[in-house]
Structure formats: C-alpha cells, structure tokens
N, C-alpha and C positions, 0 to 999 in steps of 0.2 A: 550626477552631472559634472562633475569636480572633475572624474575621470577623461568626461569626452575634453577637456579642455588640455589636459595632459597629454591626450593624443596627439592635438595640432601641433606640438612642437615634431610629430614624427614626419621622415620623410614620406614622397608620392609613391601609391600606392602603386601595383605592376596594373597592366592595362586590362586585365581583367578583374580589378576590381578587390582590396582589401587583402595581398598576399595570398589569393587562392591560385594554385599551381595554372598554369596556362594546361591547354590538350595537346594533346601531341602536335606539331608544327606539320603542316600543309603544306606544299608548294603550292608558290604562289598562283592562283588559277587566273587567265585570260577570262576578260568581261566584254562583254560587245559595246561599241561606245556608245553607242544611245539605244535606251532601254525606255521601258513604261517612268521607271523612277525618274531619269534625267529630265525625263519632260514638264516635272510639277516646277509649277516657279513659286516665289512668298504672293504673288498677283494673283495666281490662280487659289490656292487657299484662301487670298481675302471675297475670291469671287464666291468661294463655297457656301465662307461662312456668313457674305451678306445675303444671298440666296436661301442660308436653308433658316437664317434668323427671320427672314420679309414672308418666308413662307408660312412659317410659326406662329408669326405676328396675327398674320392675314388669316390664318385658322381661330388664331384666340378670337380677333376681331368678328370672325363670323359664327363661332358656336355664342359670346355673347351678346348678339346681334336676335342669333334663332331662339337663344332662351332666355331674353331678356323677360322679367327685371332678373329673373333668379341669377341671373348668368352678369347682369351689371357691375361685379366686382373683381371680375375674373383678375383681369390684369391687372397684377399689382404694378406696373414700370412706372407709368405716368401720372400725377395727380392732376397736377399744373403744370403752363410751358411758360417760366421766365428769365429773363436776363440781368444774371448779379456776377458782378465786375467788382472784384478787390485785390489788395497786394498779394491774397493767398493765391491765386488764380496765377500771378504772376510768377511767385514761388515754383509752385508743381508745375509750369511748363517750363521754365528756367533746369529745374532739376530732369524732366525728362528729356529734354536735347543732351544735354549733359550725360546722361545715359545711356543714350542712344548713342552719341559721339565717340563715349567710350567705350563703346563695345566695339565700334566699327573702328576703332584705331586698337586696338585689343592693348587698353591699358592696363588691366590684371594682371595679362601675362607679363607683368613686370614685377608684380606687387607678392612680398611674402600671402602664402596660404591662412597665417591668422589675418594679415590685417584684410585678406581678401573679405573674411568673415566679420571681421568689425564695421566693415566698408557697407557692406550688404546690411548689415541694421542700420546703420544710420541713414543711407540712403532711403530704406523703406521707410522707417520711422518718419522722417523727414516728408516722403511722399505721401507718406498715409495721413498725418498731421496736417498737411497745405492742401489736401483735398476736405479732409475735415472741414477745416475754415473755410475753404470755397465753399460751401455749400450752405444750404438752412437751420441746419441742425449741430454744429461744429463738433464742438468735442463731450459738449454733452452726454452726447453717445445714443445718435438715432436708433440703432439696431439692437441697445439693451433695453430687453422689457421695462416699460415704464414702472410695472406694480414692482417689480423686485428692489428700488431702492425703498420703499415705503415699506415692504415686509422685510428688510434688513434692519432696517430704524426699530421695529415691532420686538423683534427678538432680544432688544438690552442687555441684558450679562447674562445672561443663559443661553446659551448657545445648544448643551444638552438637553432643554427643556424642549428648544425648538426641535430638535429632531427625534426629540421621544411624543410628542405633540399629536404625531397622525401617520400616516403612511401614506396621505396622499403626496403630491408634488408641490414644488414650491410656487414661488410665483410664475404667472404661465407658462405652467407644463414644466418647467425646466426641475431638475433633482435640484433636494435639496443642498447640495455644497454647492450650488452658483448662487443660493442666498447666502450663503455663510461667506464666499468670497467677497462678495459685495460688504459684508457685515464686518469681516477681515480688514477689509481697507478704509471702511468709516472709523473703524478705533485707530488705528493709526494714524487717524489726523484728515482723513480727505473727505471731510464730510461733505463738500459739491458736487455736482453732480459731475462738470466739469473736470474735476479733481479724478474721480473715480472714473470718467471716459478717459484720460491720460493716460494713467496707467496701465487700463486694459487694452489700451492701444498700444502702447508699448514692450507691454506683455505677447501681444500678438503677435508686433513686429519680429523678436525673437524667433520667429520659427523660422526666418531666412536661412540663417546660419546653420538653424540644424536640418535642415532640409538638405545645404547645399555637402553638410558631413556625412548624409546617407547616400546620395547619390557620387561622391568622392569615393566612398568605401565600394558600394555595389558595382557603378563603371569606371573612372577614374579621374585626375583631378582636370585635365583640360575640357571634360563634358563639364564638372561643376562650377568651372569658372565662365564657360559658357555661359553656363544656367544662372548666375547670381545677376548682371543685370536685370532677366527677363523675371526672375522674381521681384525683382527690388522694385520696382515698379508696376507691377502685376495692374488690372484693372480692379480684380475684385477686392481694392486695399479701401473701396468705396462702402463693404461690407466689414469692414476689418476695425475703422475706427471707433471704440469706445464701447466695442462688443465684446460680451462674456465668451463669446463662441473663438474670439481670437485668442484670448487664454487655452481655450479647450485644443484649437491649433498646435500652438507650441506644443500643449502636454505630449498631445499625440505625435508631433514633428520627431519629439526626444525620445518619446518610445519606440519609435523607426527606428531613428539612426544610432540607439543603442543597442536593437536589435542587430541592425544592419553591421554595425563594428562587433559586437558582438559574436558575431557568425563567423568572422575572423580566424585563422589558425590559431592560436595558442591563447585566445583569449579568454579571460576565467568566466565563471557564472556568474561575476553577480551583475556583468553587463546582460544577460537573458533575465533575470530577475529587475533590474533596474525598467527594462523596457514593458515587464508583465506591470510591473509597478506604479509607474507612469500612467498606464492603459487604465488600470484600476482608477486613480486621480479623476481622471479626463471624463470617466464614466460617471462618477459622481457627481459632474458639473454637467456634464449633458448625456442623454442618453441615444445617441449615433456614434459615438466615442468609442464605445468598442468593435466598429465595424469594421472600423482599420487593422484592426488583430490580423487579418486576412494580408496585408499587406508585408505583415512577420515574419507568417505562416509562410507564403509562399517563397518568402527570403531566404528561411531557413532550409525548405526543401530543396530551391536551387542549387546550395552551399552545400547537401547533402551535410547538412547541422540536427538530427536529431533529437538530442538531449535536449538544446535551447527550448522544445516547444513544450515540452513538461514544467522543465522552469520558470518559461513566460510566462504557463496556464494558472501553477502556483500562488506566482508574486503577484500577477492578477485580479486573484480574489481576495489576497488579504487586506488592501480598504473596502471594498466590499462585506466583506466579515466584520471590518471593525467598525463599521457604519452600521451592520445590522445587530452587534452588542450595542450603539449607541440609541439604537430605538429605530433607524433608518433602516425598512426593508426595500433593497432595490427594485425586487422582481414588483410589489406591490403599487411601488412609484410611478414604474413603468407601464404597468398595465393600466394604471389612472392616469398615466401623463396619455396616454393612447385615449382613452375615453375622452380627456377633457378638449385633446385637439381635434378629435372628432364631432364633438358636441359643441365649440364655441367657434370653429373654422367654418364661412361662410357657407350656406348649402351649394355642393357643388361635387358632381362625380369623380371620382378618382381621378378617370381618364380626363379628365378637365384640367385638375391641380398638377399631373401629374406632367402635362402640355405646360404649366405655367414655370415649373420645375426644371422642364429642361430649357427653355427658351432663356429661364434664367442662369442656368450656368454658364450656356453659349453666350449672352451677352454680357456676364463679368469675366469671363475668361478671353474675352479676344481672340483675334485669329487665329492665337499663337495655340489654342486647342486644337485645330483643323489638321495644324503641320504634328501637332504630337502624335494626333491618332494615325495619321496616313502613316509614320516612321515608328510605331511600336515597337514592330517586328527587327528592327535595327538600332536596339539600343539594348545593353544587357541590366537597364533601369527597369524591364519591364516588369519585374515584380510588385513597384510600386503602381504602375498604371491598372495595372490587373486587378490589385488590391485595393485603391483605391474606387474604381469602376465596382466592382462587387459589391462595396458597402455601400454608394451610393446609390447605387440601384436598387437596393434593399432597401433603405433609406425613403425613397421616393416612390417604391411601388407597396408598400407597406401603410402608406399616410403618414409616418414621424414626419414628413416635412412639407405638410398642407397646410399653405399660407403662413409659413415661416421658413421660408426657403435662404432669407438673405443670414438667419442663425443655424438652422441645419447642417448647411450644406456645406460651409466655410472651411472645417477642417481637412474636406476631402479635394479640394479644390489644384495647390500646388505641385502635388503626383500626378496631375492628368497633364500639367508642362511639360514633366521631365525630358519626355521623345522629342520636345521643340526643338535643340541640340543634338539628336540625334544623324549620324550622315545622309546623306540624300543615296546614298548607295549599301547595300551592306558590305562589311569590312570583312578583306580577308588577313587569313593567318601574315602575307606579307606589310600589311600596312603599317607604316607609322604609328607613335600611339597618338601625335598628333592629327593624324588622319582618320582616326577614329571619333572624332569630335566633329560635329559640325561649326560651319562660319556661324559669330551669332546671329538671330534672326532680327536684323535691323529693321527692316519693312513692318513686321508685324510686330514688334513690341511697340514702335511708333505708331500704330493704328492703335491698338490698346491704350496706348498713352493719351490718345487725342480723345476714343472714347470715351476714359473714366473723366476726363475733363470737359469733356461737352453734356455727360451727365450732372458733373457737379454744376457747371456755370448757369445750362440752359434748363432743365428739369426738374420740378418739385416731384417726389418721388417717394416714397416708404422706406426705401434705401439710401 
C-alpha cells in the first residue's frame, strides 16, 4: 500500500488509461447529431429506475401476499415507518448540497490529484458517520453481526486456539478472520461496540480513494474526478456504517487498483502479488471476497498483462495456506458457512431471495446505477463493471447472500458506478481527453442523496 501512495505524486495518466500506448489514430469520423444515445436525459434514468424498483416492490409485495405466512418475511426494507429529526440529519444534507454543488461548479478540477483523494474520505467518512447517527442504530454498527462481538470477547489470548478450534465458520456464517478482526480491535482498546462500529466505518470509507486510483489508471484522471463526488456520497454508505463487509470493501478496492496500476508498462511484480494478497485477506474475512478476482482478470487481459495473473493467483493463496497451517480450512468454512445460511435463512425459494437481492442493490445504488449500465459500452472502466457484475451474480444466484444482502453485496457495489461518468456518446480518436469524461451526474447523485436520507430519517429497517 505504501507503493500506491508513492504514485500519486506521479503525473495524469494518457487518456487511455495508466501509460498504455494509444491505437493507431483515426480520423476523426462524423456522427449524426441526434442518435438513440442523445436522447437519454438523468429524468429519464430516474424514470427507469423508479419504475423497475415499484415493479420489484409490487412482486415482493404479491408473492408474499400468495405464500403467506411462509413468505411474511420476504422483504427485508421496512420494519417500521417513523420520523427522527436530529443535528445528524442536518449534517448529511448540509454535506450533500455541498457535493452536489461541487461537482456542478467542477471544484476538483482545481484541486491537486492527492488532496482530490483525501477530500473523498473525508467527505464519505463524514457522510457515512451523519447517516449513521440519523438513524436507530448509530455507530454501533447495525450491519455487523450481533454474535460476532460476543465470540470475539470468547476467544481471550488465544487466537490460534480459536482457529484450530473447528473448521466451521465464525460467528454468522462469516470466516473466521472477521472474528479475529473484531478480536484485533478489542485489544487495542475499543472494547464498544460503538468504538469498534467507527472504525470499521472508517475502514470502509478508505476504499474511496482507492477505487477512484483504479479507475484513474484504467480510464483516466478527469473520469475519476468525475467519479469521487458520486462515491463520496453513494446511498449504500447506509450499508457501509460499522460493518465488517466495509473493511472487506477497501481490501478488495486495493486489490483492484493494485492490480489495475500494476498492469502498467514498466511496473514490477510485486504490484500483481500485492493485489493476489489483498484478495487472499479480504477472503478470509468474507467469503464473496474472492469474486472480484474476475474484475483483475479481465484487467489484465484488456492490458494484454499475462504474467500478473500467475502472480495474482500465487500471492492469493498464501493467507489461505497460512490460515490452513494455522488450523483454518477455508474450503471446509465455506461449504458450512453455505449450510448454515441455508439452514438458518428464512424458508424461502432462491427465486424469492434472489428478487430481494436485486431490489436491494437498485435501491442502495441510486439512479446513478441506471445511467452506468446504459453507458458500459463507453467507458474503458468497463472491466470493473464486468467483473464486478460476475461475482455478484454468482453471489446472489448461488445463495451466499440469502438474507444478508446488506453484508454480501457491499464490496461489489462501487464498480457498478463507474459507467455513471461515462460520455453520453462514445468517443472518438479525435476528442479531447476532457471530452472523454462525462459532466458529473448532478441529478442523480441528488436523488441518491435524498434517498439514503429519507431511509435514515423515515424508515426503521435492518439496514
């Protein structure tokens, strides 16, 4: 990690992304002035995506309706509907105008490349903390399993005992280093619960910056300056507070964009081993963690990078290997963390959970997912979105994320943005490289912005 911070002092990358040679130059081609693309506006995306969430809704609504009581628990969104009015509320809208204003006056493009980076944690930090407190549940940390502080307390100075112990999974379902991280930051002093939601919030928050250095390297720095308001603010930072899964984020964030700089012309190996490395970490804390491997892969292939994917696959298994000399067999974990989420998740058909799943990405992602998937095909990001799409589909049509979707799904979440920056037109050989970036999308990250705060204010919820 020391290394990617060494980069930032390098200059902007050429427009295609991390010093890889451009293609041969084109002349420039005539485009007809209104096309299929001109015609999408950010109003029409927000139509899509209230239409196809009402649709979702109104299916959940009716399958448990048809198979009630079994079907009674489908929907996790809403418990209760009430109205809680405090200074945090006022906080995270304060900071979301603020955000929004600054994109739409393109204050970044002012601001050096690191503090762009420093600017983007604190901002989410900031927005994921004032939502926190909006809500019921603050920083405690609604979204970390309740039993996992209480089997971190269990394990006392033995830590090797705990992992030579059983080969089942830790506290629900989750591998065992998300008890030992928990177990990590009690000795260091944070023995609240409180304590220990902070920091994993803040842990979380970290993968701003590195999200927005893989996306810098793959397309180049005026898409990622685009992109760091609409992170910085995200909706699903409503999942992000005080959860283990927002650590497992970052890990995975620095195993991208190690990869991703890694794939670089002249860049040595132990950026493709740092990224295999990381991936290994992130797996031992959750098991979806390695889905994103796929987001590497196809990085590397793009880049016509070879070698990286032997060294990834390496660096990869050696905590793996050193978890299973410590008594931790992963494969064993896994296949009981599968048992046990299938044995203690309500009864309820795949195709049920699987409906609950996607209703819930669309509704922590915002509109701003609508405009990424229409613009895929026009951003040279799209290796992340691909990869990211793959594991979570795996993910969700496999059962790992039956009725824990608001800890599953989180680390795949920020790649499905990336296209939201993307042009409204695809770019040719003659454009600008500022013309290769879209305007940010002020419409939609303000719908997201209102959303995750009319969740927090108005809706008692599991998230």
């Amino acid at each position: 990690m020391v290394s990617l911070w060494a980069w930032l002092g390098e200059g902007s990358c050429d427009r295609y992304g991390g010093g890889v040679p451009p293609p041969a130059e084109r002349p420039p081609q005539r485009r007809p002035s209104s096309t299929r693309e001109d015609r999408h506006t950010p109003w029409s995306d927000i139509v899509i995506w209230m239409v196809t969430l009402a649709v979702g809704l109104a299916l959940s609504y009716l399958l448990r309706r048809w198979q009630a009581p079994r079907f009674s628990a489908l929907s996790p969104f809403v418990r209760a509907w009430h109205l809680r009015l405090n200074a945090a509320d006022a906080v995270a809208a304060v900071i979301a105008v603020l955000v929004v204003l600054g994109g739409l006056r393109r204050w970044l493009d002012r601001v050096a490349w690191p503090f762009v980076l420093l600017g983007a944690f604190l901002v989410s930090a900031a927005w994921t903390v004032s939502l926190a407190l909006a809500g019921t549940g603050g920083l405690a940390g609604r979204t970390v399993p309740g039993g996992i502080t209480d089997a971190a307390r269990a394990i006392g100075d033995s830590p090797g005992a705990y992992l030579r112990s059983a080969t089942q999974p830790g506290a629900e379902g989750l591998p065992r280093g998300a008890t030992l991280v928990v177990w990590g930051l009690q000795h260091l002093g944070l023995h609240t619960a409180a304590g220990v939601g902070l920091a994993l919030t803040l842990a979380g928050c970290l993968s701003v910056p590195l999200v927005l250095i893989a996306v810098r390297s793959l397309c180049h720095e005026p898409a990622a300056r685009r992109l760091a308001p609409v992170l910085a603010v995200a909706p699903y930072a409503i999942w992000m507070a005080g959860s283990i899964d927002g650590l497992v984020l970052t890990l995975t964030a620095g195993a991208i964009a190690c990869g991703t700089v890694g794939s670089e012309p002249d860049r040595t190996p132990a950026w493709a081993a740092a990224a295999g490395f990381l991936l290994g970490i992130a797996s031992l804390i959750s098991y979806v963690a390695w889905l994103l491997a796929a987001a590497v892969v196809i990085t590397y292939f793009v880049r016509r990078r070879p070698l990286p994917n032997l060294i990834t696959g390496v660096a990869f298994l050696v905590p793996l290997f050193g978890a299973q000399l410590a008594g931790f067999a992963w494969s064993s974990g896994f296949t009981a963390a599968r048992a046990q989420v299938s044995g203690t998740s309500p009864r309820q058909s795949l195709p049920a959970w699987l409906l609950v799943d996607v209703l819930a990405v669309l509704a922590v992602s915002g509109p701003t997912l609508v405009a990424s998937a229409r613009k895929i095909r026009r951003t040279p990001g799209w290796p992340f979105l691909l990869g990211a799409g793959i594991g979570l589909g795996f993910a969700v049509a496999t059962g790992l994320s039956r009725g824990d979707a608001e800890r599953v799904l989180l680390p795949f979440l920020p790649w499905l943005l990336v296209a939201a920056v993307a042009p409204e037109r695809r770019p040719t050989s003659g454009d600008a490289l500022e013309r290769t970036a879209a305007v940010f999308p002020a419409l939609l990250t303000a719908v997201g912005c209102v959303l995750a705060l009319v969740w927090r204010i108005a809706i008692e919820s599991p998230w």
